[in-house]
N, C-alpha and C positions, 0 to 999 in steps of 0.2 A: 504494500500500500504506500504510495508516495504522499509526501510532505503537504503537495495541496490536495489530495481530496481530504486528509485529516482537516486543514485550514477549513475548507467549505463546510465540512461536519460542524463544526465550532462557531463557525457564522451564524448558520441555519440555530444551531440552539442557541445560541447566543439573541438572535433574534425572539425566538420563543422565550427563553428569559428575561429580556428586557421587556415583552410585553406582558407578560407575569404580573413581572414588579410595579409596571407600570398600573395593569388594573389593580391590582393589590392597593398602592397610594391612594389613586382614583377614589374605591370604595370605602377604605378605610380611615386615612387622616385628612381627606378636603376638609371636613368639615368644622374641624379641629379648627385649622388653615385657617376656615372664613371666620371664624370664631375671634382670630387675634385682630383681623380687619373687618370688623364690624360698623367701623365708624368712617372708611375710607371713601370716598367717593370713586373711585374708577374701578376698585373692586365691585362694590355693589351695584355698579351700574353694570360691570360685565355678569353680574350672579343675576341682575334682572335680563340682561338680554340672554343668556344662556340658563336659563332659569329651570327646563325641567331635567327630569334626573336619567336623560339616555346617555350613552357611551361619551359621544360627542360634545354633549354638554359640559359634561363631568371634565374633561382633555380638556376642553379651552378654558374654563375655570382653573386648573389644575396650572394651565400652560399660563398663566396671567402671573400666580402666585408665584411659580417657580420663577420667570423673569424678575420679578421685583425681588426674591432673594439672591436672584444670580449675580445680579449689576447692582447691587443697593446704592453706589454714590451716583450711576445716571438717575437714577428715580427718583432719589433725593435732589438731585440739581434740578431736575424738572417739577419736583412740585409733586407727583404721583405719593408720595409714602413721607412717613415725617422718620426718623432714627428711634423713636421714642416706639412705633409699632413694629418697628424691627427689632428691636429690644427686648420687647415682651414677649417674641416666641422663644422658647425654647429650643436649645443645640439640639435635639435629638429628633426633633420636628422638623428643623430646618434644615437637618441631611435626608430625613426619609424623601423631603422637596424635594432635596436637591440629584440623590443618587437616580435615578429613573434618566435625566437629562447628561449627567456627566455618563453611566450606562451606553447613554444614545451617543454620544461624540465618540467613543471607543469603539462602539458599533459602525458607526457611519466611516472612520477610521479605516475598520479594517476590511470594509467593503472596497473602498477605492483602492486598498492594496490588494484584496482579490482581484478586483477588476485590470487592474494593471498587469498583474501576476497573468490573467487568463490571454491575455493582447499578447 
């Protein structure tokens, strides 16, 4: 068995694991999540526009949160998030945010080396 089909085995589950993890957060800590931003304005205005509870809803709510913890000093320069609500979440909340998206960069990663690899 050579080197890349192992690499493409590791993809493919790799991708099923990243989307795991990913419902996993989804279901389990958004609402934790909106709970710390309650009072924000461009949260609750995306929790109204994305407001019932399908797959896709859930992702861009999800994808909103995780931005404002990824970049906190753009969103603080902008206006989006005050340091005082990113303060009150808790470390252990704010990697289960974050792992799902750093996940995907390592994923998306090591597709482009597949894809190079197969060229």
């Amino acid at each position: 068995m050579d080197f890349y089909l192992v690499f493409t085995i590791f993809i493919f589950a790799g991708a099923l694991i990243g989307s795991g993890l990913s419902f996993y957060v989804e279901y389990t800590k958004l609402e934790a999540l909106e709970s710390y931003f309650s009072e924000n304005k461009v949260v609750c205005d995306n929790k109204r526009f994305w407001g019932r509870n399908t797959h896709i809803d859930r992702f861009y709510r999800m994808l909103l949160i995780s931005q404002l913890l990824a970049m906190p000093k753009t969103h603080i320069k902008r206006g989006d998030v005050t340091e005082a609500e990113l303060a009150a979440i808790p470390l252990s909340l704010k990697r289960w945010a974050l792992w799902p998206i750093n996940f995907g960069f390592i994923w998306f990663a090591s597709i482009i080396i597949w894809n190079v690899w197969y060229r």
